[in-house]
N, C-alpha and C positions, 0 to 999 in steps of 0.2 A: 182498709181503704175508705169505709163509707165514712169514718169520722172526719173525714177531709173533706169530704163531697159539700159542697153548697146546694142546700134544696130552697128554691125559690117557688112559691104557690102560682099552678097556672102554668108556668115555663119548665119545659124538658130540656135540661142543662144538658145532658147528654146527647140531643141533639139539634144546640147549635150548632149554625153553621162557620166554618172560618175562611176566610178569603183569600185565594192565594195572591201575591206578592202583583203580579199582572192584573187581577179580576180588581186591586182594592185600586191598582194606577188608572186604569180604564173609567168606575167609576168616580175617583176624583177630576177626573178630565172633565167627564158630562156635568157633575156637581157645577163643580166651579166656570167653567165656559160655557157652561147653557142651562146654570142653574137648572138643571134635572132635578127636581125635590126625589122623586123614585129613586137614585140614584143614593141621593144623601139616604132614604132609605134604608136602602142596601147596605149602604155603608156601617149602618148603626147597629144592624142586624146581625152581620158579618164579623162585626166585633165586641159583641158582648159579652163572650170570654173573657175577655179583658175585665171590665166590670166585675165578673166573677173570682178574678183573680185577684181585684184587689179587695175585696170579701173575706176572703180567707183568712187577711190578719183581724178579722172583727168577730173570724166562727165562734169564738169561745169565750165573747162576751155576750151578756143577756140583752141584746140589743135585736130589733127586728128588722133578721135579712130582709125581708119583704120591702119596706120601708126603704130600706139602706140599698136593696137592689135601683128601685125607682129614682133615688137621689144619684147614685152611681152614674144610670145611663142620662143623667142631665150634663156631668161633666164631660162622657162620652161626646155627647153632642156638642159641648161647647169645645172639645179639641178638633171634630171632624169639620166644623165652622171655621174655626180659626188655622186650622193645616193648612200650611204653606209646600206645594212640591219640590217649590224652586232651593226649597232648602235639603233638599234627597236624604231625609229623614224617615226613620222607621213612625209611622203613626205610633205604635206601642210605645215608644222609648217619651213619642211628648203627651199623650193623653193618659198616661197610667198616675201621673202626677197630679194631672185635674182629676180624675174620675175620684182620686184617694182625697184631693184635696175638699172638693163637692163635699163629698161624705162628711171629713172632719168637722167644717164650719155646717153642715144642720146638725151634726153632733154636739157641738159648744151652740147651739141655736145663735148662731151669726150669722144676717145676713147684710151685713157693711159689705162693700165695694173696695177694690184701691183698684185705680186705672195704672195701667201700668207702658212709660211711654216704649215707640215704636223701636226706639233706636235699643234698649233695656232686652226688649223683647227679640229682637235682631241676634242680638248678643249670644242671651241663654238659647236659643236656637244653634246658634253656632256651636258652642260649648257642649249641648248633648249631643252632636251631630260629631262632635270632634273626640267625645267619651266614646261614644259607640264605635267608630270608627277603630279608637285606640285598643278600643276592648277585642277589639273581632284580628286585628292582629299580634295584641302583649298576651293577653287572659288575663290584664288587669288593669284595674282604674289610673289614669293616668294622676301626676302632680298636678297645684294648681300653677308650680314654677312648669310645667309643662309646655300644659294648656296657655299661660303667658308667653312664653314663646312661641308658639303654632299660629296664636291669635294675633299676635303682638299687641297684647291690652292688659293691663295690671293688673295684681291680684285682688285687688280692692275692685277692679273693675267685673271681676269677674264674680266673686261674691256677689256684689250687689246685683247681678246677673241674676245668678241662681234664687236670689234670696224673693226674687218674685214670683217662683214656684214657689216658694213655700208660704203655707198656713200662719198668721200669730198662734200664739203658745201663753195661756196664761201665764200671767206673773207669779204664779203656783205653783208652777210645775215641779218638779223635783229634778233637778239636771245633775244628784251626786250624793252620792249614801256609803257612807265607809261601814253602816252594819247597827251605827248608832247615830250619828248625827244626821240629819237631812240638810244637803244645799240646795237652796229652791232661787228660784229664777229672779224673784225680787231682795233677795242677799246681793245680788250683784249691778244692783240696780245704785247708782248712785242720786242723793239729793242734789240738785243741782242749785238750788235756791240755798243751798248755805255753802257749798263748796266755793263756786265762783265769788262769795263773797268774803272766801278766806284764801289769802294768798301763800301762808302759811302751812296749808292744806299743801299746795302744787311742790312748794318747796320740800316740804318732811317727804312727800311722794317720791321725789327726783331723786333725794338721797338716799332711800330706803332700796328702789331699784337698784340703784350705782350699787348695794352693797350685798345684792342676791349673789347666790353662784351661779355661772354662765349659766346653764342650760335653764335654773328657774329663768332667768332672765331674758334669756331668748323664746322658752314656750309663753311667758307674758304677753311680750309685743307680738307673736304670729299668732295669740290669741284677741287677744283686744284692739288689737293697730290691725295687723293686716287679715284678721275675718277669719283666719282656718279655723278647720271643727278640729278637735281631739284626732278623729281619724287620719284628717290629712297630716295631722304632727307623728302620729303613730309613723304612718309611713315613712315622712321626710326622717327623723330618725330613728329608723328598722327599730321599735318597742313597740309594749301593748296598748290598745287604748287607757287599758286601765293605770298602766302606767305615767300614762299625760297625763289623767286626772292626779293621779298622789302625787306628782310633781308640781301641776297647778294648783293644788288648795295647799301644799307647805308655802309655797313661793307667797301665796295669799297669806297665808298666816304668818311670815317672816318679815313679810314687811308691815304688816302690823303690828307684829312686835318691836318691830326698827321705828316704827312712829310711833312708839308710846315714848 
């Protein structure tokens, strides 16, 4: 069990404290309606297991939890600032996002900004409030064709939702490795300064598509058009992720070979 433990210098992990579900409501009351700073306090204090627990995916790289503890409890902070009650959300379910997200970007030493508007943020609020909900009675994640109907807001609408919790990801990354080749993040990046300027391009594309088999065809557009990840196609239909993937780099490579 210790090789799981997070040891932080100075802090006795073992005993933080955690706050139950009334003590964390009570103090968001005083926070927010009479700015009680003691309060917010409490709050930070209360849930810095949290913090620790998004730790655990970084134990067993050479990286200094010490460090990465202190950047952790600044996202902490900035979800227990920004929590909304009126939204009857688990604090856990919206700040494990930021605390992880904090981390990454001092990790890539990025300190850019994106503001992200009200109505966006409304949204992805709704959306995890509407996961968790889903979750606590299926045991499992719901669709985004679900969550489009519960919400009544598009699936495009709803990516762009989520996609403001998430971190940039270099154009490096590697998002696809069949054992030999690497597909990295900038493979699928198109130039746009010679495409638009060939029309010839749209057309060979259009007809290449028309000539996929269905399913290449359809994981294309619910990957590029309408935003799903591999997993949500996994789901929609019952395969493995790994199986989107070998479906979406043939379909890639078929239509490449249909435009040559």
């Amino acid at each position: 069990m210790a090789k799981y433990k997070v040891e932080i210098t100075g802090v006795n992990t073992q005993s933080l404290k955690v706050l139950s579900s009334k003590e964390q409501y009570d103090l968001f009351l005083k926070y927010k309606n009479e700015n009680d700073l003691k309060a917010k306090e409490a709050l930070i204090e209360g849930n810095l297991k949290l913090v620790l627990s998004v730790l655990k995916r970084y134990h067993s790289q050479n990286i200094n939890l010490d460090d990465l503890f202190q950047i952790g409890v600044i996202g902490l902070i900035k979800a227990i600032e920004n929590f909304d009650l009126a939204y009857n959300l688990k604090l856990s379910t919206y700040a494990i996002p930021l605390i992880n997200g904090e981390i990454r970007r001092y990790l890539r030493d990025n300190s850019s900004s994106v503001r992200i508007s009200r109505t966006i943020r409304d949204l992805a609020y709704a959306i995890l409030k509407f996961k968790d909900l889903y979750y606590q009675e299926h045991l499992k994640e719901p669709t985004s064709m679900e969550i489009s109907k519960a919400l009544d807001v598009s699936e495009f609408q709803i990516s762009q939702a989520m996609d403001c919790l998430k971190e940039p990801v270099s154009i490096f990354e590697p998002i696809y490795s069949d054992g030999k080749d690497t597909l990295y993040l900038l493979d699928q990046i198109a130039d746009e300064r010679n495409i638009k300027d060939d029309k010839d391009v749209y057309l060979s594309l259009k007809k290449s598509l028309l000539k996929l088999k269905k399913r290449e065809k359809e994981i294309l557009l619910e990957r590029y058009i309408v935003g799903k990840t591999q997993m949500e196609l996994a789901a929609m239909y019952n395969i493995s992720q790994a199986q989107v993937s070998r479906i979406e780099k043939s379909a890639i490579n078929n239509m490449r070979r249909l435009m040559k």
